[in-house]
N, CA and C atoms as a LAMMPS dump frame, in Angstrom:
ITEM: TIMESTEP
0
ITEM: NUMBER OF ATOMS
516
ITEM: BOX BOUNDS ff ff ff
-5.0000000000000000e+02 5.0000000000000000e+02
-5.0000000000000000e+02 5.0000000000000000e+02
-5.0000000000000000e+02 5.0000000000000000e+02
ITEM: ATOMS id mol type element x y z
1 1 1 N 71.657 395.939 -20.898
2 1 2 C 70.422 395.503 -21.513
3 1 3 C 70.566 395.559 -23.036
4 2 1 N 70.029 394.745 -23.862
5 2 2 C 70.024 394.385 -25.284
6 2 3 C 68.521 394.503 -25.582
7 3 1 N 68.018 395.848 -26.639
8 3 2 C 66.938 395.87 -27.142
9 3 3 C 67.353 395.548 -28.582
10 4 1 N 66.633 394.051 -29.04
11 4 2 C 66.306 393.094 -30.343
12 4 3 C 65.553 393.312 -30.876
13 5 1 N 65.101 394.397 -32.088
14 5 2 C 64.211 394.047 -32.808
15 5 3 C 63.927 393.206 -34.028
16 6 1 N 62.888 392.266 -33.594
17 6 2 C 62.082 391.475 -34.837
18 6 3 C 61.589 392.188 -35.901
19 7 1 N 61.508 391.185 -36.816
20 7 2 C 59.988 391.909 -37.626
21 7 3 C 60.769 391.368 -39.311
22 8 1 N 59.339 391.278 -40.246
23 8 2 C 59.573 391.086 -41.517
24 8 3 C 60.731 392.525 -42.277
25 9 1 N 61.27 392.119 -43.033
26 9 2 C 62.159 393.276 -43.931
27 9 3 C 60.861 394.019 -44.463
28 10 1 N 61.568 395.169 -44.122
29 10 2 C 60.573 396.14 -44.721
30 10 3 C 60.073 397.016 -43.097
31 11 1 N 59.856 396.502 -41.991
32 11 2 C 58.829 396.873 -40.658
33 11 3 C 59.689 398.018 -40.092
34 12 1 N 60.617 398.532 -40.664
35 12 2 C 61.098 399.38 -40.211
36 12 3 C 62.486 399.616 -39.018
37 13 1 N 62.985 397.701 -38.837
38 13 2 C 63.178 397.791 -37.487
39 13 3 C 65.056 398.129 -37.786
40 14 1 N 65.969 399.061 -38.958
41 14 2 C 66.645 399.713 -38.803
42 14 3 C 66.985 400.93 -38.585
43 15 1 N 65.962 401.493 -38.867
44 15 2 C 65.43 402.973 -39.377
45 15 3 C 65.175 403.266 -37.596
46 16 1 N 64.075 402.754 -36.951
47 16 2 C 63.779 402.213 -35.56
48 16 3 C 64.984 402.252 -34.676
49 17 1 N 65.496 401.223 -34.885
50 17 2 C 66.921 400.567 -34.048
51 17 3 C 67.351 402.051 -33.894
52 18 1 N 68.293 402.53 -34.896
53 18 2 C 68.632 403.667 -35.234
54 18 3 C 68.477 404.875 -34.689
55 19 1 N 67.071 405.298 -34.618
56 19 2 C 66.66 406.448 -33.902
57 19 3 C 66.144 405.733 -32.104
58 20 1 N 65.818 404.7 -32.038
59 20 2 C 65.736 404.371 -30.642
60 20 3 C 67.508 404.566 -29.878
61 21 1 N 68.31 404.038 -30.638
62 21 2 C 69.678 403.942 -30.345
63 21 3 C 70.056 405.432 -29.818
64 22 1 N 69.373 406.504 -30.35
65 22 2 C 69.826 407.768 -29.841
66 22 3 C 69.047 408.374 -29.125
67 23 1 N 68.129 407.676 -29.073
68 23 2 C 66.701 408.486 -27.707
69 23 3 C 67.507 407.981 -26.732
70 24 1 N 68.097 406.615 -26.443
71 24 2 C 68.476 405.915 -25.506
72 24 3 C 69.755 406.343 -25.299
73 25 1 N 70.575 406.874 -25.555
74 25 2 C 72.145 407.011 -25.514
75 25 3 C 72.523 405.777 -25.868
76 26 1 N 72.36 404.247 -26.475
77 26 2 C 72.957 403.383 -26.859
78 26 3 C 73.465 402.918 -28.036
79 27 1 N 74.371 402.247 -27.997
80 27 2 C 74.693 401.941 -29.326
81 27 3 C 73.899 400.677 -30.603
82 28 1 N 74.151 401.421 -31.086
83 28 2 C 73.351 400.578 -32.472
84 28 3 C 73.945 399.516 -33.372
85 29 1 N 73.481 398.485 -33.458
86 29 2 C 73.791 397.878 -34.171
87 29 3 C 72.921 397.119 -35.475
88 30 1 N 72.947 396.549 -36.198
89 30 2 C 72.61 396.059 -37.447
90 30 3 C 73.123 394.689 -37.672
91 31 1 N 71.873 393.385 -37.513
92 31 2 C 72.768 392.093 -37.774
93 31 3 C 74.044 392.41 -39.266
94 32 1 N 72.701 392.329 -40.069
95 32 2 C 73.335 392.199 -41.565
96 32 3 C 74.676 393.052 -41.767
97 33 1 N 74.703 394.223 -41.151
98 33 2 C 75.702 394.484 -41.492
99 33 3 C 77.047 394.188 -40.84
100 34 1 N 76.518 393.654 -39.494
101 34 2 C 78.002 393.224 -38.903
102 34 3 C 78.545 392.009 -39.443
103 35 1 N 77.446 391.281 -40.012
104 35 2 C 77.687 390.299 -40.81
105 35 3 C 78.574 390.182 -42.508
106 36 1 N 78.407 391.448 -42.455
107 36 2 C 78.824 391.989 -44.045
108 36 3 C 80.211 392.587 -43.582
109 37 1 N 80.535 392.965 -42.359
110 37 2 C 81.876 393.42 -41.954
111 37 3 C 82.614 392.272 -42.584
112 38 1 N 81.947 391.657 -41.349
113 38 2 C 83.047 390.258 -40.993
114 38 3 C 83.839 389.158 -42.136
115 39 1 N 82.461 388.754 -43.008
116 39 2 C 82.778 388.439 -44.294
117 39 3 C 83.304 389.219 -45.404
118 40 1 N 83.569 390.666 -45.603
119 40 2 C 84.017 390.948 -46.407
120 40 3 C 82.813 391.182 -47.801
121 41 1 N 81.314 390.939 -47.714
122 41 2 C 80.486 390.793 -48.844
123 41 3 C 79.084 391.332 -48.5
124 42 1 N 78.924 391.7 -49.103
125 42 2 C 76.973 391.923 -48.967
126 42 3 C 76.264 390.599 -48.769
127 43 1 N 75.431 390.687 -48.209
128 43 2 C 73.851 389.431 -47.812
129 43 3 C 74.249 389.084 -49.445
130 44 1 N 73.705 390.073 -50.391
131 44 2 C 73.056 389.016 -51.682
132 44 3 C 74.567 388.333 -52.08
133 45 1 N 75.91 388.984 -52.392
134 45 2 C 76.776 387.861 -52.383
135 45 3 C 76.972 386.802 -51.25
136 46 1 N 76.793 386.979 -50.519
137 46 2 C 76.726 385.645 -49.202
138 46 3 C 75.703 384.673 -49.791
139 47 1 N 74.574 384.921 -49.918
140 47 2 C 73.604 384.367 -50.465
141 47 3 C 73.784 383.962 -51.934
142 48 1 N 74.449 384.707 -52.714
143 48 2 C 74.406 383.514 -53.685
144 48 3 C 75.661 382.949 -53.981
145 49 1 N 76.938 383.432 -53.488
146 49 2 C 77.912 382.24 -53.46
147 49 3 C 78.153 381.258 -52.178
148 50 1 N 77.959 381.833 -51.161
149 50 2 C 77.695 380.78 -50.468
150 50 3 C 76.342 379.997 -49.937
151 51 1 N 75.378 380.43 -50.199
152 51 2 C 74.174 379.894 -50.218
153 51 3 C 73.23 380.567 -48.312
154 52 1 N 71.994 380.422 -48.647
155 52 2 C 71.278 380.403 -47.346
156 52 3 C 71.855 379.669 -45.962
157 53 1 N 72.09 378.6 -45.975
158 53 2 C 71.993 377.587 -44.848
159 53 3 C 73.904 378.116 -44.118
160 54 1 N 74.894 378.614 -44.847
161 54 2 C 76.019 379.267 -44.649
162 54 3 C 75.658 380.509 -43.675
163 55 1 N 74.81 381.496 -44.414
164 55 2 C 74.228 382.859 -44.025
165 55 3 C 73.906 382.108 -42.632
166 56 1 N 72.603 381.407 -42.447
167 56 2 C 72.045 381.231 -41.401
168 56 3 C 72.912 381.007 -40.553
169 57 1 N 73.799 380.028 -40.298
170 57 2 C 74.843 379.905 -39.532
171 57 3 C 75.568 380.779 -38.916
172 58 1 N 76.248 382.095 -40.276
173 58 2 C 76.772 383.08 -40.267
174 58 3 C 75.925 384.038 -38.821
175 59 1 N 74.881 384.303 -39.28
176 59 2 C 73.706 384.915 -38.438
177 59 3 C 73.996 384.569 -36.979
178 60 1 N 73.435 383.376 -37.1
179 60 2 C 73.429 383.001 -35.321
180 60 3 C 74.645 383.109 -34.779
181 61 1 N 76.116 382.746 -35.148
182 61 2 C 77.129 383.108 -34.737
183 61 3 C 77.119 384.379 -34.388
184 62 1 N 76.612 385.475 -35.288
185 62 2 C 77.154 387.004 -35.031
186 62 3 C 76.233 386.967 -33.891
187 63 1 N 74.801 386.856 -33.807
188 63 2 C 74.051 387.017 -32.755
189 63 3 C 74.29 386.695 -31.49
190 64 1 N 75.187 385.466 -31.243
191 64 2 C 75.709 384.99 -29.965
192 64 3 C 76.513 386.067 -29.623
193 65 1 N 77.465 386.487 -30.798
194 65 2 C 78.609 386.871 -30.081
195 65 3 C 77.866 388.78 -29.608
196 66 1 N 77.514 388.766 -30.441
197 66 2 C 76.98 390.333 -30.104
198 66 3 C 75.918 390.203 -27.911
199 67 1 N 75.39 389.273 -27.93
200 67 2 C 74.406 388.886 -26.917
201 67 3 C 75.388 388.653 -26.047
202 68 1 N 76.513 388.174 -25.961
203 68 2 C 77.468 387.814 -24.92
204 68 3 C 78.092 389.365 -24.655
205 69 1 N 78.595 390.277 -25.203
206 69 2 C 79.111 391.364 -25.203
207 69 3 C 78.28 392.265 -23.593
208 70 1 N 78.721 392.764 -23.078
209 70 2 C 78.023 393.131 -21.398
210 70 3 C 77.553 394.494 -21.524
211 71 1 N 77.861 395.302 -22.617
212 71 2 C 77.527 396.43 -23.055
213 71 3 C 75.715 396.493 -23.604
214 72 1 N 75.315 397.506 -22.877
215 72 2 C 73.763 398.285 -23.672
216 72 3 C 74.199 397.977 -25.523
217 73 1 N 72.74 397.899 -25.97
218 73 2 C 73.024 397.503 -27.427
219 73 3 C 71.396 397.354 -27.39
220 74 1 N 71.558 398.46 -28.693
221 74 2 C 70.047 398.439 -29.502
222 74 3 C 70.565 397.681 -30.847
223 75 1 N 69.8 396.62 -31.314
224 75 2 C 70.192 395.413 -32.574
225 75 3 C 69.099 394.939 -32.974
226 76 1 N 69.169 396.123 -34.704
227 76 2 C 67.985 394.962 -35.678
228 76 3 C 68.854 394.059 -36.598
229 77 1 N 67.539 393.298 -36.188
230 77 2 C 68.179 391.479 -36.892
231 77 3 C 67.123 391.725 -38.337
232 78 1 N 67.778 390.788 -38.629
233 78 2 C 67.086 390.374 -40.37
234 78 3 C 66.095 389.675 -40.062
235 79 1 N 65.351 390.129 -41.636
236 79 2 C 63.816 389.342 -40.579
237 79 3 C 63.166 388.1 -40.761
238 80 1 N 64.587 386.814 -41.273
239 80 2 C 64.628 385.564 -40.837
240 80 3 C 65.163 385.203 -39.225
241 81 1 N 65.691 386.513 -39.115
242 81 2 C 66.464 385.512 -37.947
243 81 3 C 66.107 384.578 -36.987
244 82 1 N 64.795 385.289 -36.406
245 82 2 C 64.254 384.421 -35.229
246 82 3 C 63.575 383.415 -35.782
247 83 1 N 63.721 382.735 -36.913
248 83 2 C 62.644 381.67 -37.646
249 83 3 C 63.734 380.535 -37.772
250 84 1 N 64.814 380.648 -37.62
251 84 2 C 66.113 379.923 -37.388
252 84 3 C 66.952 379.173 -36.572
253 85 1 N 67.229 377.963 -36.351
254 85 2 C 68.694 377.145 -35.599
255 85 3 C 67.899 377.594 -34.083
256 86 1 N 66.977 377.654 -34.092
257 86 2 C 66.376 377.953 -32.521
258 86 3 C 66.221 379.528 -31.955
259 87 1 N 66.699 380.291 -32.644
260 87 2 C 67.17 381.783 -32.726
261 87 3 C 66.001 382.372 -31.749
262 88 1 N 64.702 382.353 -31.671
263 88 2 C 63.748 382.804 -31.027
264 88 3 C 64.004 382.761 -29.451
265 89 1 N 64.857 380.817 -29.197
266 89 2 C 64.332 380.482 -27.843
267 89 3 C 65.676 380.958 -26.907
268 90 1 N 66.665 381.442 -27.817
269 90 2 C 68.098 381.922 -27.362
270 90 3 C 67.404 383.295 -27.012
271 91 1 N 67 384.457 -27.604
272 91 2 C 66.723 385.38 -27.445
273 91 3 C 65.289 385.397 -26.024
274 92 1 N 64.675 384.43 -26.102
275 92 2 C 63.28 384.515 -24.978
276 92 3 C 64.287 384.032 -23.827
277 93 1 N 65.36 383.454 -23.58
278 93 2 C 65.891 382.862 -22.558
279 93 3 C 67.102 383.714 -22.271
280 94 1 N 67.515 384.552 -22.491
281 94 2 C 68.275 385.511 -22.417
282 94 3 C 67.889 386.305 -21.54
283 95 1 N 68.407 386.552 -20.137
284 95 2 C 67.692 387.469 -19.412
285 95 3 C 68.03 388.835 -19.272
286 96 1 N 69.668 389.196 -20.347
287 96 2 C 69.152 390.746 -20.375
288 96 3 C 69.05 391.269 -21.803
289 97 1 N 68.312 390.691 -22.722
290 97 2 C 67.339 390.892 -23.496
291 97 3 C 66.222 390.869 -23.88
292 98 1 N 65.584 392.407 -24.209
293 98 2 C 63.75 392.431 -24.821
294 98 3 C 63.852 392.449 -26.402
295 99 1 N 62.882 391.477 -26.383
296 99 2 C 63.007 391.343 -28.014
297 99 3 C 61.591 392.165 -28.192
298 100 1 N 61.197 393.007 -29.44
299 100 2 C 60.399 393.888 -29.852
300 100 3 C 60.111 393.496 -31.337
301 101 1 N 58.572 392.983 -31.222
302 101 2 C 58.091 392.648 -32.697
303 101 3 C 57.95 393.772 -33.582
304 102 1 N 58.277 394.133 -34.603
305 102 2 C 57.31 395.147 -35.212
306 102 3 C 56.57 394.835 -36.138
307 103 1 N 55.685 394.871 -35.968
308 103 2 C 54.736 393.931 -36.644
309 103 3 C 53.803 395.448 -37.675
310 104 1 N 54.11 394.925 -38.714
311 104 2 C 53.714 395.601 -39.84
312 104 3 C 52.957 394.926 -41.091
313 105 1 N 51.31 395.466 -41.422
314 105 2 C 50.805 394.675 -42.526
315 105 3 C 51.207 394.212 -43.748
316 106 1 N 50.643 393.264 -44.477
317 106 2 C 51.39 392.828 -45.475
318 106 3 C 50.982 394.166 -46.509
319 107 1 N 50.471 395.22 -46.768
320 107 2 C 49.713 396.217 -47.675
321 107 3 C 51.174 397.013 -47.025
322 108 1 N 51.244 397.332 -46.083
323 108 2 C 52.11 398.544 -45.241
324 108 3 C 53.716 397.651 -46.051
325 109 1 N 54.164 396.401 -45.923
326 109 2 C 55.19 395.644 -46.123
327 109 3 C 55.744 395.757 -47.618
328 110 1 N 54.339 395.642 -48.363
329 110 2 C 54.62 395.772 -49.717
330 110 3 C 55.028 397.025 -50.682
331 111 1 N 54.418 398.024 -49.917
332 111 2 C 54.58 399.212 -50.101
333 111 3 C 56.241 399.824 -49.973
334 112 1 N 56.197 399.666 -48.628
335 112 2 C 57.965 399.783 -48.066
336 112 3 C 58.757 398.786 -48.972
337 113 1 N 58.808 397.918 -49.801
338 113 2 C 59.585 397.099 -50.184
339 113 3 C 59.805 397.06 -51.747
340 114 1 N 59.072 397.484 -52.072
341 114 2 C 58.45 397.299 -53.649
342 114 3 C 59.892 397.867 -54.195
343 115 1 N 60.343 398.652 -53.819
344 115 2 C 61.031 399.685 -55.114
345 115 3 C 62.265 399.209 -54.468
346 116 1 N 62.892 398.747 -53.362
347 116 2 C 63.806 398.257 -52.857
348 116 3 C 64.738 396.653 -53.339
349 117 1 N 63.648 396.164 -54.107
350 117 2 C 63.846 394.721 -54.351
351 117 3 C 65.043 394.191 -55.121
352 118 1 N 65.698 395.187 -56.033
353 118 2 C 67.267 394.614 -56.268
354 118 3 C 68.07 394.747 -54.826
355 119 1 N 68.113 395.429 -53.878
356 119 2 C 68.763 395.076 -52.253
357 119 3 C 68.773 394.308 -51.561
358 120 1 N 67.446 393.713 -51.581
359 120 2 C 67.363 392.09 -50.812
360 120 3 C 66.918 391.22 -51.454
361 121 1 N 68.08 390.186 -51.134
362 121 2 C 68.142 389.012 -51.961
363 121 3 C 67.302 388.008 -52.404
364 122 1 N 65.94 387.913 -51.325
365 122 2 C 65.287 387.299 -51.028
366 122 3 C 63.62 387.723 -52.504
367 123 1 N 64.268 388.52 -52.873
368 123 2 C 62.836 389.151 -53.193
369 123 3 C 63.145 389.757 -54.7
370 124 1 N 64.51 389.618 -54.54
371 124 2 C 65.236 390.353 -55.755
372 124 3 C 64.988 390.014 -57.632
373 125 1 N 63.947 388.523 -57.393
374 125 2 C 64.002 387.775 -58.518
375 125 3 C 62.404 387.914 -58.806
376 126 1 N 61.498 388.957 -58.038
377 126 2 C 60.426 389.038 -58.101
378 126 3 C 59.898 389.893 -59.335
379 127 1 N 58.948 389.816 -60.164
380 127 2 C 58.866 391.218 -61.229
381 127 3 C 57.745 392.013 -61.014
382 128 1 N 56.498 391.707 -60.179
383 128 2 C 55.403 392.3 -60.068
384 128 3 C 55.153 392.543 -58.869
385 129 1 N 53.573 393.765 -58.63
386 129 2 C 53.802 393.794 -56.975
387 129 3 C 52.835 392.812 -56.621
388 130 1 N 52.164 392.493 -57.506
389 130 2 C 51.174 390.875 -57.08
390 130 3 C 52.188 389.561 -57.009
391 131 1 N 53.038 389.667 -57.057
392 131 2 C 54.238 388.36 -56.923
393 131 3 C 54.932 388.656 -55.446
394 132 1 N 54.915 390.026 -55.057
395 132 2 C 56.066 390.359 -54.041
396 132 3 C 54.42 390.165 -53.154
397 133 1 N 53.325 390.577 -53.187
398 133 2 C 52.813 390.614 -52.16
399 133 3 C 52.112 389.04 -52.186
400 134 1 N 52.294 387.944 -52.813
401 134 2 C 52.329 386.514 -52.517
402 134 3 C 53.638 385.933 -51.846
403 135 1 N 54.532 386.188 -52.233
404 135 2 C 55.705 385.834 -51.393
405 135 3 C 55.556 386.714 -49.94
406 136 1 N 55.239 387.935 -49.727
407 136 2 C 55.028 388.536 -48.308
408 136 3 C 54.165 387.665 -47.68
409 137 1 N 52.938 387.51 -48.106
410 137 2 C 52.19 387.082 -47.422
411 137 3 C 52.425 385.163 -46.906
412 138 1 N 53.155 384.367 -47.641
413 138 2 C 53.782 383.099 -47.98
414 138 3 C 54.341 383.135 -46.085
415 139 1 N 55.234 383.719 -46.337
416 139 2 C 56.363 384.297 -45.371
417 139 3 C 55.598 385.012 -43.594
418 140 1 N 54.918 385.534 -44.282
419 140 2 C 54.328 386.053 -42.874
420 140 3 C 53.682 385.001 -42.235
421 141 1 N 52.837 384.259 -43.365
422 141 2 C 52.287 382.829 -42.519
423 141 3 C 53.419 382.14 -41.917
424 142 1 N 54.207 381.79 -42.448
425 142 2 C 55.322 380.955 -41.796
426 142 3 C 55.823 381.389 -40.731
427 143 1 N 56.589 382.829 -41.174
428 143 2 C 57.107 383.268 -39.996
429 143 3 C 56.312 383.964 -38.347
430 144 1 N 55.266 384.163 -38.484
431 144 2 C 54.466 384.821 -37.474
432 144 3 C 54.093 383.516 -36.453
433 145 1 N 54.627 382.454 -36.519
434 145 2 C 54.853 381.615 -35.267
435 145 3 C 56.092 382.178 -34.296
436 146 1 N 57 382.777 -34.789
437 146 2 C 58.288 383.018 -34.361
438 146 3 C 58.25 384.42 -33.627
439 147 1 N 57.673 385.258 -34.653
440 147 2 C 57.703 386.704 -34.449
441 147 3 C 56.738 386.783 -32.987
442 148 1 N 55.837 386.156 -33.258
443 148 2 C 54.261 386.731 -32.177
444 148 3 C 54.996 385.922 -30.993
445 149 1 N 56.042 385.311 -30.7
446 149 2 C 56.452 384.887 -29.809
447 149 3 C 57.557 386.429 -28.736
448 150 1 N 57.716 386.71 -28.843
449 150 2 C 58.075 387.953 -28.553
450 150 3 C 57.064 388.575 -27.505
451 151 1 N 57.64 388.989 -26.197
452 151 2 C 57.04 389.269 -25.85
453 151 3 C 55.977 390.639 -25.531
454 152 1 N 57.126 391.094 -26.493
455 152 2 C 56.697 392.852 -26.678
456 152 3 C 56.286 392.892 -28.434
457 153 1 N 55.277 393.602 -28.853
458 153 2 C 55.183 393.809 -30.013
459 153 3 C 54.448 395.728 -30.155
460 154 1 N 54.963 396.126 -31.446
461 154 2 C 54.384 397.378 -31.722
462 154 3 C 53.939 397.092 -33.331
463 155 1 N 52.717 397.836 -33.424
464 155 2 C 52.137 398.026 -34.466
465 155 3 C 52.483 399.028 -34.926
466 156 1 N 53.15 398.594 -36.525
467 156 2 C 53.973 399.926 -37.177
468 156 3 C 52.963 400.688 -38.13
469 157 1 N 52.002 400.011 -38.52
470 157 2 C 50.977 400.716 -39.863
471 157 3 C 50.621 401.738 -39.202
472 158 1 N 50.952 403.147 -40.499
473 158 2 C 50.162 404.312 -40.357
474 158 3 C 51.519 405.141 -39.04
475 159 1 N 52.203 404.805 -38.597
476 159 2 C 53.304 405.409 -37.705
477 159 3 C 54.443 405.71 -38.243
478 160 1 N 54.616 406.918 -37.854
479 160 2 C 56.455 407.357 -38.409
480 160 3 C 57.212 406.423 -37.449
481 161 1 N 58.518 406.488 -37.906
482 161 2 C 59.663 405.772 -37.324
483 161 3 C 59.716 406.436 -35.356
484 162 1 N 59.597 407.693 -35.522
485 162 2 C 59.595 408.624 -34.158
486 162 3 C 58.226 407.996 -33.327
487 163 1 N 57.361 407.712 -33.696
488 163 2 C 56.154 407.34 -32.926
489 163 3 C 55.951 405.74 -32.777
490 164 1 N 57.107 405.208 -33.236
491 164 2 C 57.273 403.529 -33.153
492 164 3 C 58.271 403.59 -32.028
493 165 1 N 58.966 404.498 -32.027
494 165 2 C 59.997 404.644 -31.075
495 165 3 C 59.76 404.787 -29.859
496 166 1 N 58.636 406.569 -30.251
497 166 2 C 57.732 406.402 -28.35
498 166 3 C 57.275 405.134 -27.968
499 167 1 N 56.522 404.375 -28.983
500 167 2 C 55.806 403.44 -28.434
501 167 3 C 56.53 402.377 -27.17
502 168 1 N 57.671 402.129 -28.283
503 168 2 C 58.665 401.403 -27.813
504 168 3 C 59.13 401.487 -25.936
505 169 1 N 59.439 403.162 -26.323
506 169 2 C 59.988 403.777 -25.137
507 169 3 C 59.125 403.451 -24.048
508 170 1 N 57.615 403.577 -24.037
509 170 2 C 56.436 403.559 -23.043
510 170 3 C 56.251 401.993 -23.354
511 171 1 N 56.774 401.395 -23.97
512 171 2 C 56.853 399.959 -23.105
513 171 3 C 58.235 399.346 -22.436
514 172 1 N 58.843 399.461 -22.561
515 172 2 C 60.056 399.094 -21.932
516 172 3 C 60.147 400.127 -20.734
């Protein structure tokens, strides 16, 4: 079985992955960073010498290959992934994977992200927190067609990482 978590950057879903990975005895994984193995570079150099639409590609490749693998695997994805190359309907049609929203407010998002913003690339060119929380909110509209597709979701506001985890646990 493959537990996928969704969710905007920031929702917690490595920190999550992470400690679910050891409630569960399974192993953990991290798109971005298997992605950063493989290439040899961080997201923001991927992203700015080879551009977005490379990454994306990059992405769904690692995701196939990780989803084909027959081994248990707890895996947070970046939180474009499922908004991508079909990425949502691979993961809903997958029958031994649960994908898990974590769905976290844009106030809760901005907060977690603010001081982080030279790390991800996406956000990195922002200077205020009234700029980062227009681009959050930009993004959540867009992306929350993708995310709310999922058939499992947990509400992260106001929860430690350990009590996103129970949640988790008492649904699956």
């Amino acid at each position: 079985m493959k537990i996928v978590l969704i969710g905007y950057m920031g929702s917690g879903k490595t920190a999550v992955g992470q400690m679910l990975a050891l409630k569960l005895k399974a192993p953990f994984k991290d798109l971005d960073r298997e992605i950063e193995i493989i290439e040899g570079k961080t997201i923001s150099q991927i992203f700015s010498e080879k551009g977005e639409i490379y990454f994306r590609k990059a992405e769904k490749k690692m995701l196939r290959d990780l989803l084909k693998d027959q081994n248990n695997l707890i895996l947070s994805t970046g939180g474009g992934t499922p908004c991508y190359s079909n990425v949502m309907d691979l993961l809903k049609r997958d029958k031994n994977c649960i994908t898990i929203y974590l769905n976290s407010s844009l106030n809760t998002l901005t907060d977690r992200i603010y001081n982080e913003k030279g790390k991800r690339p996406l956000i990195s060119h922002l200077s205020t927190k009234e700029e980062l929380i227009d681009f959050i909110a930009k993004h959540l509209f867009e992306r929350s067609f993708y995310y709310n597709q999922s058939p499992n979701k947990v509400k992260t506001d106001g929860l430690t990482v350990e009590e996103v985890v129970n949640e988790i646990i008492k649904g699956i």
